[in-house]
PALUM-408576 format. One record per atom (N, C-alpha, C, O): x, y, z negated; atom name; residue in one letter. Coordinates in nm, 4 decimals. Atoms other than C-alpha are relative to their C-alpha. Last residue first. Example, Ala and Ser with C-alpha at 12.3 -4.5 7.8 and 13.67 -1.06 7.14 Angstrom:
% PALUM-408576
east, north, up, site, code
-0.0820, -0.1190, 0.0060, N, s
1.3670, -0.1060, -0.7140, CA, s
-0.0770, 0.1090, -0.0730, C, s
-0.0261, 0.2198, -0.0899, O, s
0.0890, -0.1190, 0.0000, N, a
1.2300, -0.4500, -0.7800, CA, a
0.0900, 0.1200, 0.0000, C, a
0.1936, 0.1181, -0.0665, O, a
% end
This chain:
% PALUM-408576
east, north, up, site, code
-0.0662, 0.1251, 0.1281, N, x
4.2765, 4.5509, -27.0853, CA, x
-0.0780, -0.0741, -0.1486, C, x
-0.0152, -0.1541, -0.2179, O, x
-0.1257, -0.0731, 0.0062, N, x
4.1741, 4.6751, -26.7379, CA, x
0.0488, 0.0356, -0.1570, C, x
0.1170, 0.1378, -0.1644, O, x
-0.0620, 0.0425, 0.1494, N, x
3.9465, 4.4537, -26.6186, CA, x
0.0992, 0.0435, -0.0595, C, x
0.1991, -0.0285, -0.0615, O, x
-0.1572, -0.0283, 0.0070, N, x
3.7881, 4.5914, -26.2848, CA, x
0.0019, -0.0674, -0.1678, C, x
-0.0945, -0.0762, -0.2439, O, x
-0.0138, 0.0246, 0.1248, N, x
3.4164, 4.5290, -26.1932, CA, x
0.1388, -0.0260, -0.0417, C, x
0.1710, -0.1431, -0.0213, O, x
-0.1690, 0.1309, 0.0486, N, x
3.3346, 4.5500, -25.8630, CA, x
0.0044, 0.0828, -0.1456, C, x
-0.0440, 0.1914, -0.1776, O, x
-0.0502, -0.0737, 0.1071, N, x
2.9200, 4.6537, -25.7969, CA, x
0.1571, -0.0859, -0.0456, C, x
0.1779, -0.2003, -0.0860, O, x
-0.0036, 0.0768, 0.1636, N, x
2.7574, 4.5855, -25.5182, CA, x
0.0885, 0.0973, -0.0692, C, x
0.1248, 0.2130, -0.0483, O, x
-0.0324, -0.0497, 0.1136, N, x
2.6574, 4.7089, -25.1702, CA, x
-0.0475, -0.0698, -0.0996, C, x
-0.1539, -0.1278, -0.1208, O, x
0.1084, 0.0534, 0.1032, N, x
2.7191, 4.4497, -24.8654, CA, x
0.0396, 0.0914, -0.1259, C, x
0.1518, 0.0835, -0.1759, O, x
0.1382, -0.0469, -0.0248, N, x
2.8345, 4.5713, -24.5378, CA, x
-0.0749, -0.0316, -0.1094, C, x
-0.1978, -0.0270, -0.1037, O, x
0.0306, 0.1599, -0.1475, N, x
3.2208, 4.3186, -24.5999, CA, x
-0.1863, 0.0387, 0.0543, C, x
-0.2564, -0.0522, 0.0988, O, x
-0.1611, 0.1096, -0.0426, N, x
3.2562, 4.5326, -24.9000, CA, x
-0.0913, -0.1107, 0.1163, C, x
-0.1831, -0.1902, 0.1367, O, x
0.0520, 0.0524, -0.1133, N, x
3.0257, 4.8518, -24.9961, CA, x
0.1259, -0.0917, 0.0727, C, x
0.2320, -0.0571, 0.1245, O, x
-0.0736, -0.0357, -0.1163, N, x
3.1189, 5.0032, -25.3682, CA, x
-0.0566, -0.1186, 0.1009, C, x
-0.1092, -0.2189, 0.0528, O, x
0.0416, 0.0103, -0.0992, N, x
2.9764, 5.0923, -25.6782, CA, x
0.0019, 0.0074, 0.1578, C, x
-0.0403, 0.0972, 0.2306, O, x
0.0845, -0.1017, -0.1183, N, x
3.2156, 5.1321, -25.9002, CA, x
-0.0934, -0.0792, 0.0835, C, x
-0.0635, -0.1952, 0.1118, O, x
0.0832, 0.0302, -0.0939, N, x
3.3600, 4.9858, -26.2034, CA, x
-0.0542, 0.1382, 0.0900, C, x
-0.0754, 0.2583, 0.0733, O, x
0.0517, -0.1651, -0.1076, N, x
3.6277, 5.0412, -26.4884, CA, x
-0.0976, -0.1008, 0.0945, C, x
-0.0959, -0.2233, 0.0834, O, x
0.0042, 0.0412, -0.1666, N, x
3.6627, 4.7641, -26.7653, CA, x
-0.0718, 0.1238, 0.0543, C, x
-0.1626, 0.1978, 0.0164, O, x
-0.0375, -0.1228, -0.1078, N, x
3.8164, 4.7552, -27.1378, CA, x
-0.0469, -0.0644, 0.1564, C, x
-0.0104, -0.1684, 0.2113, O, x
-0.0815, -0.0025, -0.1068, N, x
3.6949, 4.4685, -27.3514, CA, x
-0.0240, 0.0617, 0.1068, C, x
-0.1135, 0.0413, 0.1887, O, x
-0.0989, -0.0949, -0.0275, N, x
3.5675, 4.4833, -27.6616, CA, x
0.1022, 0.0569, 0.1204, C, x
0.1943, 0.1385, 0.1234, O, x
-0.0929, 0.0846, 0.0415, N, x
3.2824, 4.2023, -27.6690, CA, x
0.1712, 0.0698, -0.0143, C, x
0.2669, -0.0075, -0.0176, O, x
0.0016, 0.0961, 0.1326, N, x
3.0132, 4.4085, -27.7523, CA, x
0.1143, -0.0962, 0.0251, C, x
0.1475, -0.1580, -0.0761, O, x
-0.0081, -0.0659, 0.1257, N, x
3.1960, 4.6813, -27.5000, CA, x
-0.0527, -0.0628, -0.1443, C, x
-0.0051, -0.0312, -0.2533, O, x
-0.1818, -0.0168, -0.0072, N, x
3.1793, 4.4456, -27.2208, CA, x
0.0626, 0.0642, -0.1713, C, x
0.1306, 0.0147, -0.2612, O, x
-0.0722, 0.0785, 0.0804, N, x
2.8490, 4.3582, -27.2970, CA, x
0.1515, -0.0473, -0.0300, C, x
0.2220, -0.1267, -0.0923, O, x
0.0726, 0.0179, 0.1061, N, x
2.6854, 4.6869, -27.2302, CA, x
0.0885, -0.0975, -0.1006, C, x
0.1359, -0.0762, -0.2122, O, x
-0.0490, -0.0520, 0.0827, N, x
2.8683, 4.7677, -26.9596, CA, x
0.0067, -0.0474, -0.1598, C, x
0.0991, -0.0604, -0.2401, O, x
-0.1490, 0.0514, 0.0047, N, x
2.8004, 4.4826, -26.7770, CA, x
0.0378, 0.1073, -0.1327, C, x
0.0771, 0.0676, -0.2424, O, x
-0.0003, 0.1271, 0.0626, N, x
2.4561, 4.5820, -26.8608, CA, x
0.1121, -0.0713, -0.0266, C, x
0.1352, -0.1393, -0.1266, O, x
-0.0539, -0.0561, 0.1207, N, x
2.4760, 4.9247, -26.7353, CA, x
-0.0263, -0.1186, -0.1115, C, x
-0.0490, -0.0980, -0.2307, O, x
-0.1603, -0.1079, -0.0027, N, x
2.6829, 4.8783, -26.4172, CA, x
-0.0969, -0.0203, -0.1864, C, x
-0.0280, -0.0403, -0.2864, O, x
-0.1604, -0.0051, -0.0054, N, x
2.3459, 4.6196, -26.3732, CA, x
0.1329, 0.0882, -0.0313, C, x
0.2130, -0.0052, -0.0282, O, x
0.0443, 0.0525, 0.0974, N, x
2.0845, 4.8708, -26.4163, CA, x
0.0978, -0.1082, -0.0379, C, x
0.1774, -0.0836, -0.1285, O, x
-0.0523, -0.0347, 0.1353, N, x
2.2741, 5.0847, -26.2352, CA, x
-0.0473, -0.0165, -0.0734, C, x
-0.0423, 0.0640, -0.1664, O, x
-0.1319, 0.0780, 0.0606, N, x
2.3440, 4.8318, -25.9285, CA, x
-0.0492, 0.0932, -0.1878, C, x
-0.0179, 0.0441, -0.2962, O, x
-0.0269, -0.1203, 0.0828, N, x
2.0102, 4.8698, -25.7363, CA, x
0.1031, -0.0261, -0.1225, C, x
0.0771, -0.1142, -0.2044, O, x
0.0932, -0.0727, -0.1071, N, x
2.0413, 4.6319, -25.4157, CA, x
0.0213, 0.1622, -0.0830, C, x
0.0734, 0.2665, -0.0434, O, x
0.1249, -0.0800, 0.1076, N, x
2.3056, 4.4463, -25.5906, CA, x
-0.0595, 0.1188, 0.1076, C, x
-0.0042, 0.1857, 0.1948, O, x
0.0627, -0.0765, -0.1040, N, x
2.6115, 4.2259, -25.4622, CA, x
-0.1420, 0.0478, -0.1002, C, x
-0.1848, 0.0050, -0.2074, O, x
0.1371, 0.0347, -0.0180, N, x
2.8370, 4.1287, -25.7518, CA, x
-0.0377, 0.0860, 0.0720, C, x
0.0035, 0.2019, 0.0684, O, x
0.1181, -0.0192, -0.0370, N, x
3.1971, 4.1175, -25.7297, CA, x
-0.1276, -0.0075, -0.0156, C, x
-0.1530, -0.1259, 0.0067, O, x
0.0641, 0.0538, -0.0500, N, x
3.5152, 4.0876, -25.9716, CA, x
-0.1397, 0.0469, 0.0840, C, x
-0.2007, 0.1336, 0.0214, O, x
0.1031, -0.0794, -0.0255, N, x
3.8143, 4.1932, -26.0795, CA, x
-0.1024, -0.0519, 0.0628, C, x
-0.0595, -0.1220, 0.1545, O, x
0.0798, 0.0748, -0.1170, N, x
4.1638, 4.1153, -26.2050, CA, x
-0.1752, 0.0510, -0.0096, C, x
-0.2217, 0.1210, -0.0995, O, x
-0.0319, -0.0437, -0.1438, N, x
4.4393, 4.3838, -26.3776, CA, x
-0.0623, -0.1380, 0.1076, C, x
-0.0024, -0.1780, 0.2075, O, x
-0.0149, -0.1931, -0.0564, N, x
4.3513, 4.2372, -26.7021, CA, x
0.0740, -0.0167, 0.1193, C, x
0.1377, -0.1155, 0.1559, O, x
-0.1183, -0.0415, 0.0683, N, x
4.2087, 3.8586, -26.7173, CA, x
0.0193, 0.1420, 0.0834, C, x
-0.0251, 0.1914, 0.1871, O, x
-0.0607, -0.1020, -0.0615, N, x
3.8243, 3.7823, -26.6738, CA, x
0.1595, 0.0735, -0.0320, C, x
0.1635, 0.1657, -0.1135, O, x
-0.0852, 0.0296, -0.1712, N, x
3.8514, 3.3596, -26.7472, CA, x
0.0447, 0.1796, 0.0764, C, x
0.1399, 0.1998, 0.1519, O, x
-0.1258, 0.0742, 0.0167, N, x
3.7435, 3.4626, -27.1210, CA, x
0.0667, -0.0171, 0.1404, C, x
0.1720, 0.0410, 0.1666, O, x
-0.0495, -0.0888, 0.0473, N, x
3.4368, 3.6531, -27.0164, CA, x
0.1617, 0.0219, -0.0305, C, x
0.2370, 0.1175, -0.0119, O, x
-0.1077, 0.0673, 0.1314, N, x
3.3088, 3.3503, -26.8725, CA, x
0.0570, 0.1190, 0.0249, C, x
0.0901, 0.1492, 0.1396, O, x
-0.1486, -0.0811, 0.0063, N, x
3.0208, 3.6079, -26.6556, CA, x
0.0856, -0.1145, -0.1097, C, x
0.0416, -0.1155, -0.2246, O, x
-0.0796, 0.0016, 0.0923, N, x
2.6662, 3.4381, -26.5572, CA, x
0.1254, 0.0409, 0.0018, C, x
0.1751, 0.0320, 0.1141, O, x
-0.1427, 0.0352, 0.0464, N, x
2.4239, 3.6164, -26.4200, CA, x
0.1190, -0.0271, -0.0452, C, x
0.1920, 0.0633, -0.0858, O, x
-0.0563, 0.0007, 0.1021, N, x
2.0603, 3.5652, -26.3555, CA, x
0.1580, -0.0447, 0.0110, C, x
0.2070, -0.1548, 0.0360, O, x
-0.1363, 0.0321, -0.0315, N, x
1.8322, 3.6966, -26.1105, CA, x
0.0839, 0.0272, -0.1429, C, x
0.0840, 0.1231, -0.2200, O, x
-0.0357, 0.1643, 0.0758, N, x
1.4949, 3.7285, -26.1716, CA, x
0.1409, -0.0528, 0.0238, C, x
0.1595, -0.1741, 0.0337, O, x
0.0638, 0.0478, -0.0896, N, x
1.5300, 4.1385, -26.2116, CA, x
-0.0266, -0.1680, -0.0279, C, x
-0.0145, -0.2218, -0.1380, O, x
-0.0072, -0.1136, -0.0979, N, x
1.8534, 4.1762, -26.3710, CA, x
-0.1131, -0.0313, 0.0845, C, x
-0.0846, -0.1015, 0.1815, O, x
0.1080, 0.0301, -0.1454, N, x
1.9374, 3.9171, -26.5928, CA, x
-0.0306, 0.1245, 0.0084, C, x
-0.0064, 0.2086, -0.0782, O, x
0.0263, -0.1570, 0.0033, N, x
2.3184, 3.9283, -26.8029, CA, x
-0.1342, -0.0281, 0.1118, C, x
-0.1150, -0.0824, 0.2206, O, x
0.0853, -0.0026, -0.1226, N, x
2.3928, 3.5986, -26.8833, CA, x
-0.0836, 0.1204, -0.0235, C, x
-0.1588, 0.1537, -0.1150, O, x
0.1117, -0.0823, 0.0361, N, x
2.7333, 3.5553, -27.1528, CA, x
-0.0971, -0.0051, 0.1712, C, x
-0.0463, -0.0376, 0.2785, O, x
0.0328, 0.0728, -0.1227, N, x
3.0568, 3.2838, -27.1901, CA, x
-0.1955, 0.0829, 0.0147, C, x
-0.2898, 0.0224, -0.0362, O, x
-0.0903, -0.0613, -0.1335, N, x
3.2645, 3.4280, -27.3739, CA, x
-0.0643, -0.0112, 0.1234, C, x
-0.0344, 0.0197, 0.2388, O, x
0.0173, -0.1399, -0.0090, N, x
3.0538, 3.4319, -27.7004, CA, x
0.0580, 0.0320, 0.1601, C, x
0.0380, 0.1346, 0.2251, O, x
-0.1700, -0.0428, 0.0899, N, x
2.9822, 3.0507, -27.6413, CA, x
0.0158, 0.1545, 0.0317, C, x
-0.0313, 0.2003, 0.1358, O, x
-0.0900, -0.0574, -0.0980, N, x
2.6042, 2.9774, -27.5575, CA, x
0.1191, 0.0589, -0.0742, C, x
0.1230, 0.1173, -0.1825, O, x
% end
C-alpha cells in the first residue's frame, strides 16, 4: 500500500483515505455511531503523515459522523 493511500478499521469496517487527493481548505465525511475511536485514528495518521486537519463531530442530513477539515 502507497503511503498516501492508508485503511484506518474501526470495528469491521474499513476505511480507506488517498491522503494525496485531501487538498487544504477541503473536507470530508464519515458517518459513525462512536466517532472517538475514529477522530483518534484519523488523527493518528494524519500526524504520521504531517498533515494539518481540524474535525468535529457533527450531525448532517440526521446522520452523526465525523468531518474532517484539511487545513494545510
Amino acid at each position: 500500500m502507497s503511503g498516501n493511500l492508508s485503511e484506518i478499521h474501526i470495528g469491521d469496517a474499513v476505511i480507506r483515505i488517498r491522503w494525496s487527493d485531501f487538498k487544504v481548505g477541503t473536507s470530508f465525511f464519515l458517518p459513525c455511531l462512536s466517532c472517538i475511536n475514529l477522530q483518534k485514528e484519523i488523527k493518528r495518521k494524519a500526524k504520521e503523515l504531517d498533515i494539518n486537519i481540524a474535525y468535529k463531530i457533527v450531525i448532517e442530513k440526521n446522520i452523526r459522523g465525523l468531518r474532517v477539515w484539511r487545513i494545510s
